[in-house]
C-alpha positions as CSV (number, residue, x, y, z in Angstrom):
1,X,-2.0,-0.4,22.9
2,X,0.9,0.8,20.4
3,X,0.8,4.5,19.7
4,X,-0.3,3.9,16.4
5,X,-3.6,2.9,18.1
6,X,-3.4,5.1,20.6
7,X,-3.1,8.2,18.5
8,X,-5.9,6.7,15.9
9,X,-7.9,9.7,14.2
10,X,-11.3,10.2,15.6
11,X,-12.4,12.6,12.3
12,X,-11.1,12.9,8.5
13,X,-9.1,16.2,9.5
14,X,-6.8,14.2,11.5
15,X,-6.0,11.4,8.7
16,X,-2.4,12.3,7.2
17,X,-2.2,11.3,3.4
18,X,-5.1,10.2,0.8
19,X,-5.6,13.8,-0.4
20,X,-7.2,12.0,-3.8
21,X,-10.0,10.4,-1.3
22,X,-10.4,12.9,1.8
23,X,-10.5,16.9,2.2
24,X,-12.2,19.7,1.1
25,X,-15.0,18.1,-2.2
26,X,-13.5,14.7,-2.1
27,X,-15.2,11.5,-2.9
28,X,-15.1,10.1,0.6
29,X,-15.5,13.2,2.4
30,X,-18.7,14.1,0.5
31,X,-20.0,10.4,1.2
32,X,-20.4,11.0,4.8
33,X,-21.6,14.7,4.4
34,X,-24.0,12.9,2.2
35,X,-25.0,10.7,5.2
36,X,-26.0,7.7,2.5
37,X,-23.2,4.9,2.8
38,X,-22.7,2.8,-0.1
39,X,-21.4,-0.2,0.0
40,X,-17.5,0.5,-0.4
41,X,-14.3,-1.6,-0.5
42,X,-10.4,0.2,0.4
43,X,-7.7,-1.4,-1.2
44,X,-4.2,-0.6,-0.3
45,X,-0.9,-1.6,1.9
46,X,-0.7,-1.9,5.2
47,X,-0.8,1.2,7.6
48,X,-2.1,3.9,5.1
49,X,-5.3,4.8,6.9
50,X,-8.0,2.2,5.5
51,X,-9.1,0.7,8.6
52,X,-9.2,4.2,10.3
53,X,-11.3,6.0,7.4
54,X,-13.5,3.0,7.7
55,X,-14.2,3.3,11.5
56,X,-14.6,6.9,11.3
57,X,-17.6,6.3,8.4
58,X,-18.9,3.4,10.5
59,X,-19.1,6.2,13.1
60,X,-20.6,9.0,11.8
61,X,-23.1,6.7,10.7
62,X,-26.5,6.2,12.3
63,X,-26.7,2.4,11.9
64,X,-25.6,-0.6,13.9
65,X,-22.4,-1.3,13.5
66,X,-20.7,-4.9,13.2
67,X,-16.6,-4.9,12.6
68,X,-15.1,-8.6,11.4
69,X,-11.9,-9.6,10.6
70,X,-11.7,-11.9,7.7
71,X,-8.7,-13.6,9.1
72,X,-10.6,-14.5,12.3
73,X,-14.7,-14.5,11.0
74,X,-16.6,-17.6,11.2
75,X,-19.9,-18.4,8.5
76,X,-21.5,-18.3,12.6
77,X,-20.0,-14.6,13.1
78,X,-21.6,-14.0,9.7
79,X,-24.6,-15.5,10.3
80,X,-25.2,-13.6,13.7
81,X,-24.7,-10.4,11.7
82,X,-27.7,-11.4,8.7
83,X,-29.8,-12.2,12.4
84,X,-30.3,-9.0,13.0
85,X,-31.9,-7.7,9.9
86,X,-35.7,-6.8,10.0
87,X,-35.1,-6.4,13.9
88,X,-35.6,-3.7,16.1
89,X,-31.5,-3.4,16.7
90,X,-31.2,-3.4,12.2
91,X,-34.6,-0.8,12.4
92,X,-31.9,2.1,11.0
93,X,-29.8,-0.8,8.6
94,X,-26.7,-2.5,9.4
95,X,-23.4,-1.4,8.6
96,X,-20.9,-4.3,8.4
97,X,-17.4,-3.2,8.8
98,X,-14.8,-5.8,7.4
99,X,-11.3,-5.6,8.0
100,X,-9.1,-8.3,5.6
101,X,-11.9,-9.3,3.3
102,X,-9.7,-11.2,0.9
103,X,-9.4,-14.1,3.8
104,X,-12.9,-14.8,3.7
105,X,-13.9,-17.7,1.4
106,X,-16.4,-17.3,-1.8
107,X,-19.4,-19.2,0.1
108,X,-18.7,-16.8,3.1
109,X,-18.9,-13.8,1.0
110,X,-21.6,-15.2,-0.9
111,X,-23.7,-15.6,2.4
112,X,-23.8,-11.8,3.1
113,X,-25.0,-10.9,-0.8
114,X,-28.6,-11.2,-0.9
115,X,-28.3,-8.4,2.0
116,X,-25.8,-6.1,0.5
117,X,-28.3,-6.4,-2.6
118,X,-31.7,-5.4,-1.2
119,X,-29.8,-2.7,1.1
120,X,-30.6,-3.7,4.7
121,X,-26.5,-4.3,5.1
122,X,-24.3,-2.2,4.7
123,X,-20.9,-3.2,3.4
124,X,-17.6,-0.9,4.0
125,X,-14.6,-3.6,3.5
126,X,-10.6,-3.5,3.2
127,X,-8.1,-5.4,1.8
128,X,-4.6,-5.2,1.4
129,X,-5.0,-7.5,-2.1
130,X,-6.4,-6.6,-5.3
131,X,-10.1,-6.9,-4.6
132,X,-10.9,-7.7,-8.0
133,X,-8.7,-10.4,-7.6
134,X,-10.0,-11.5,-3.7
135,X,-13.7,-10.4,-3.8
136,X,-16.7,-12.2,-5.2
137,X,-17.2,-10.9,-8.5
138,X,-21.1,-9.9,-7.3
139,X,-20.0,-8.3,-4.5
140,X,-17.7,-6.1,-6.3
141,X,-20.2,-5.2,-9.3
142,X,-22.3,-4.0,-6.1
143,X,-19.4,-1.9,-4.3
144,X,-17.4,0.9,-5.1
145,X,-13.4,0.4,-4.6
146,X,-11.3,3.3,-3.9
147,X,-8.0,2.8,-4.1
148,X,-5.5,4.2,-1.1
149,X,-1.9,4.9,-1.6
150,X,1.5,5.0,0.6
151,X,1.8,8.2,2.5
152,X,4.0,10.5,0.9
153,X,7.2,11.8,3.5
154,X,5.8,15.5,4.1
155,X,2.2,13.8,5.0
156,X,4.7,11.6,7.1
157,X,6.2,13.8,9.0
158,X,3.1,15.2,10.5
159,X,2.3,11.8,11.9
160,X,5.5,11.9,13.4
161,X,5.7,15.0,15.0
162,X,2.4,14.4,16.6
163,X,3.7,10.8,17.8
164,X,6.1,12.5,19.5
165,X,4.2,15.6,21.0
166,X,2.0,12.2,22.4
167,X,4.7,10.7,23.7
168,X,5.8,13.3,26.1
169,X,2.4,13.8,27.4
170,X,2.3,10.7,28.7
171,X,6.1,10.0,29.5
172,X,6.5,13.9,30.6
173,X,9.8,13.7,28.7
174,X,10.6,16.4,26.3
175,X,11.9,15.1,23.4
176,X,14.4,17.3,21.2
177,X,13.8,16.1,17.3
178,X,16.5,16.4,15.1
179,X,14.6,17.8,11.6
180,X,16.6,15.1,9.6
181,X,15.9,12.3,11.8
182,X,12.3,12.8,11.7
183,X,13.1,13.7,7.6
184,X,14.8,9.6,7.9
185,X,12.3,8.3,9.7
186,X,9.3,9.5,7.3
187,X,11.5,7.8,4.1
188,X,12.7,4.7,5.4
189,X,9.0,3.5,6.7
190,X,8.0,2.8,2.8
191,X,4.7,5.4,3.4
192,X,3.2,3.6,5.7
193,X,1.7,5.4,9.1
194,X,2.0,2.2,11.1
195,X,5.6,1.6,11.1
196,X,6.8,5.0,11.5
197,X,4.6,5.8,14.6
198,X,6.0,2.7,15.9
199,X,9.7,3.9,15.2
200,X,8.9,6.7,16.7
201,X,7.6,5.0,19.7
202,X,10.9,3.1,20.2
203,X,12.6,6.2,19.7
204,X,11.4,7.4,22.9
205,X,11.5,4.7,24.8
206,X,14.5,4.3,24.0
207,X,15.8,7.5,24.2
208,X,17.1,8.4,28.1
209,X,18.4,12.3,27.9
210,X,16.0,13.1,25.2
211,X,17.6,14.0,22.4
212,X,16.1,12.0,19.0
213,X,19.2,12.3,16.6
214,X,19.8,10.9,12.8
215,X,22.0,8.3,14.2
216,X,19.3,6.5,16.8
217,X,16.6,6.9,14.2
218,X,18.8,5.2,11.5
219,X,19.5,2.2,14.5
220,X,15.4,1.9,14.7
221,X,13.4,2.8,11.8
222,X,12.3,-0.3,10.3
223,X,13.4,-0.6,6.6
224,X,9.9,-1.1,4.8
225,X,10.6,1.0,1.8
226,X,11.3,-2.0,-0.1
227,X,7.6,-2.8,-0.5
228,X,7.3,-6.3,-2.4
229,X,6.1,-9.3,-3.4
230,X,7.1,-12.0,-5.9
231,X,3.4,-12.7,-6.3
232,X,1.3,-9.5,-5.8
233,X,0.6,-6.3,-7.6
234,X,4.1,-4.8,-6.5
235,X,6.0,-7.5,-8.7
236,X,4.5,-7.1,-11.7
237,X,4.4,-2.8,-10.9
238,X,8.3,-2.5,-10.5
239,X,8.7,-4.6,-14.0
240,X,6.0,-2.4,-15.8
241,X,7.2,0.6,-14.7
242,X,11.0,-0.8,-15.5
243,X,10.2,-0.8,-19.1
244,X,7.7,2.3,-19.5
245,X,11.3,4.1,-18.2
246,X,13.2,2.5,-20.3
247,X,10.6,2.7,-23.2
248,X,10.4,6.8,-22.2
249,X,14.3,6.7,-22.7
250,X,14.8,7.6,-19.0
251,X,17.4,5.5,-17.4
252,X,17.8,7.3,-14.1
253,X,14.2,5.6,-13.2
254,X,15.1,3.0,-15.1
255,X,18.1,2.3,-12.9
256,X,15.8,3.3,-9.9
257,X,13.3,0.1,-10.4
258,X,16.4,-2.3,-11.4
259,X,17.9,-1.3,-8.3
260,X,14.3,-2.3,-6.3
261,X,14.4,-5.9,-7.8
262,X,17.8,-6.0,-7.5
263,X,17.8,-5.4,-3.7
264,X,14.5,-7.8,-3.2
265,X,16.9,-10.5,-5.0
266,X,14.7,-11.0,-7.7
267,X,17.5,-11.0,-10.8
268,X,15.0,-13.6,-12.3
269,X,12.4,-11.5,-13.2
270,X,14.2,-8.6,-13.9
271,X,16.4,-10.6,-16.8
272,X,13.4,-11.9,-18.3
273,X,12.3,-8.7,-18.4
274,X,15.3,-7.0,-20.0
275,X,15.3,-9.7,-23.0
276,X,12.3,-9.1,-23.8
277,X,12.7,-5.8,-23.7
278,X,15.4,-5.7,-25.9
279,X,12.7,-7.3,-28.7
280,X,9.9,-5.1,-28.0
281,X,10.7,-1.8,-27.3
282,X,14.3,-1.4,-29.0
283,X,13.7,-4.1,-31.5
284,X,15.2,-2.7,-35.2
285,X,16.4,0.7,-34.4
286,X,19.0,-1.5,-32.4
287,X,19.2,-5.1,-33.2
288,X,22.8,-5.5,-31.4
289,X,21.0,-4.5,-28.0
290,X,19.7,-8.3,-27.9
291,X,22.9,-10.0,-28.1
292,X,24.3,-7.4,-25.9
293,X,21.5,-8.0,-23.5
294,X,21.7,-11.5,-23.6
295,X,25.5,-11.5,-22.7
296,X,24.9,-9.3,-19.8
297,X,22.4,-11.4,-18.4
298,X,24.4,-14.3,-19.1
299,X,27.0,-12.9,-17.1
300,X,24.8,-11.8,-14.2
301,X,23.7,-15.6,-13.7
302,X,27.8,-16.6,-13.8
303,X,28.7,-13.9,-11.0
304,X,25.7,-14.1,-8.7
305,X,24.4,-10.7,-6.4
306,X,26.2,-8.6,-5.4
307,X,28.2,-8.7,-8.7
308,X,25.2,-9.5,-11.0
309,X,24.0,-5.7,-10.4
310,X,26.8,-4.0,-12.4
311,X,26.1,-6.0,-16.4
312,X,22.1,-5.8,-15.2
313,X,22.9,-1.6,-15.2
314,X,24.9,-1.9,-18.2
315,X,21.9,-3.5,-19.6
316,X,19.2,-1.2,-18.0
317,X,21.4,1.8,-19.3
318,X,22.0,0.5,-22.8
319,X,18.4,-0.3,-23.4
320,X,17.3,3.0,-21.9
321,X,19.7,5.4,-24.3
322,X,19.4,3.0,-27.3
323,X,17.0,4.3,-30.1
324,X,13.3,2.4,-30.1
325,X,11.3,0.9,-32.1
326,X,8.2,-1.9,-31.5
327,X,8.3,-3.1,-35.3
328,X,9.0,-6.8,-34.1
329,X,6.2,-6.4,-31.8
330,X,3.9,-5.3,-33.8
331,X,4.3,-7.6,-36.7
């Protein structure tokens, strides 16, 4: 197993991260105090601690317990779960534990509603989509969605140290940790759990005299900061929050989310983006910015990445410091 699994919390204490959903009067901590479980679903990337807040539910629970994968469930692995209603093994209810719901189909989901409805199953389910995108509409207007978030570096770090601690119990190395290479590590894995426990498994093994510098955690860590995709949430997140900084005047984060695009070589998107900005949020207070904008996308397209970076900043820093106004749009 990889120490990510190994080192799985067994109780909510143990979870690093999700302060808005876990600890002392939050929503999810209160749900199992409660010991009523709704029927939830946990939306979020990869390696952020849905699947193990699920399982930790599921087990303080006192039902019986299915867990499906969506990427792997068959309508017959559904169908052996709706069995076992009105049973003696579904006497308490059935909780139904489903990992990767957005991979089941609509008559799959559909199958398990009529049970969701009248309570006799139980429903906790995660997705690393937008559910409201990926789950039945009737399943969603019976299931509450909380929404988990990347792990921020301090929450991180924790993870880390206790991956570590782990690994010398069971390799009987002691391992030396080099505060910024664990401060690199926790960074460069993009918030999620998963990878960094896995950099820091590699880190060890591949460590020999024990000593876990900057240097061999800048060789290992795998580079997941750059969270994206051309045709998910992310994408249309990094060009919202382009233009609410440049809107807010604040290039510096302006510059930050060109520079994300930039790097996932999506100059497309980002110099549709910046025209229309020019129109919309700078408008009449500046009507020069469009031509100027234009003829720094212009030339982006002519020189091609790496060049195309330095007119997209001209244009990203223009538009930023230029005085606003949405006139255009409005009319």
């Amino acid at each position: 197993m990889p120490l990510a699994d190994r080192i799985r919390p067994a109780t909510l204490n143990d979870v690093v991260g999700q302060s808005h959903l876990i600890g002392k009067n939050r929503p999810l901590t209160k749900i199992i105090e409660s010991g009523r479980i709704p029927n939830m679903i946990f939306y979020g990337p990869s390696g952020v601690g849905k699947t193990t807040v699920a399982r930790i539910i599921a087990d303080s629970a006192n039902m019986r317990l299915h867990k499906l994968n969506g990427t792997n469930a068959s309508t017959a692995d559904i169908k052996s779960v709706v069995s076992e209603v009105d049973t003696f093994l579904g006497c308490n209810g059935i909780l139904l534990y489903l990992d990767e719901i957005q991979y089941l189909n609509k008559k799959q989901q559909q199958s398990l509603l009529e049970y969701i409805e009248d309570g006799s199953i139980t429903l906790i389910a995660s997705t690393t989509e937008n559910p409201y995108f990926y789950a039945y509409n009737a399943i969603l207007s019976r299931s509450t969605v909380f929404e988990f978030k990347p792990v921020q570096p301090a929450e991180l770090e924790k993870a880390i140290r206790r991956g570590f601690s782990l690994m010398t119990e069971e390799t009987g190395v002691e391992y030396h940790l080099d505060d910024e290479a664990v401060r690199y590590i926790s960074r460069g894995c993009g918030g999620d759990v998963r990878k960094s426990l896995n950099t820091v498994e590699l880190c060890a093994l591949t460590c020999t005299d024990g000593e876990i510098t900057l240097e061999l955690a800048q060789e290992l860590t795998q580079r997941s900061n750059m969270r994206y995709d051309r045709d998910g949430d992310q994408h249309y997140d990094l060009l919202s929050a382009l233009q609410k900084s440049i809107r807010g005047s604040d290039e510096n984060a302006a510059l930050h989310y060109a520079a994300r695009l930039i790097e996932a070589g999506d100059i497309i998107s980002l110099s549709r983006r910046l025209l229309v900005i020019a129109s919309e949020d700078i408008g009449l207070a500046y009507p020069q910015a469009a031509m100027i904008t234009k003829a720094c996308v212009d030339n982006a397209m002519q020189l091609g990445l790496p060049e195309a970076r330095i007119p997209l900043a001209q244009a990203v820093i223009m538009l930023a410091t230029s005085p606003k106004s949405n006139s255009a749009e409005k009319a």
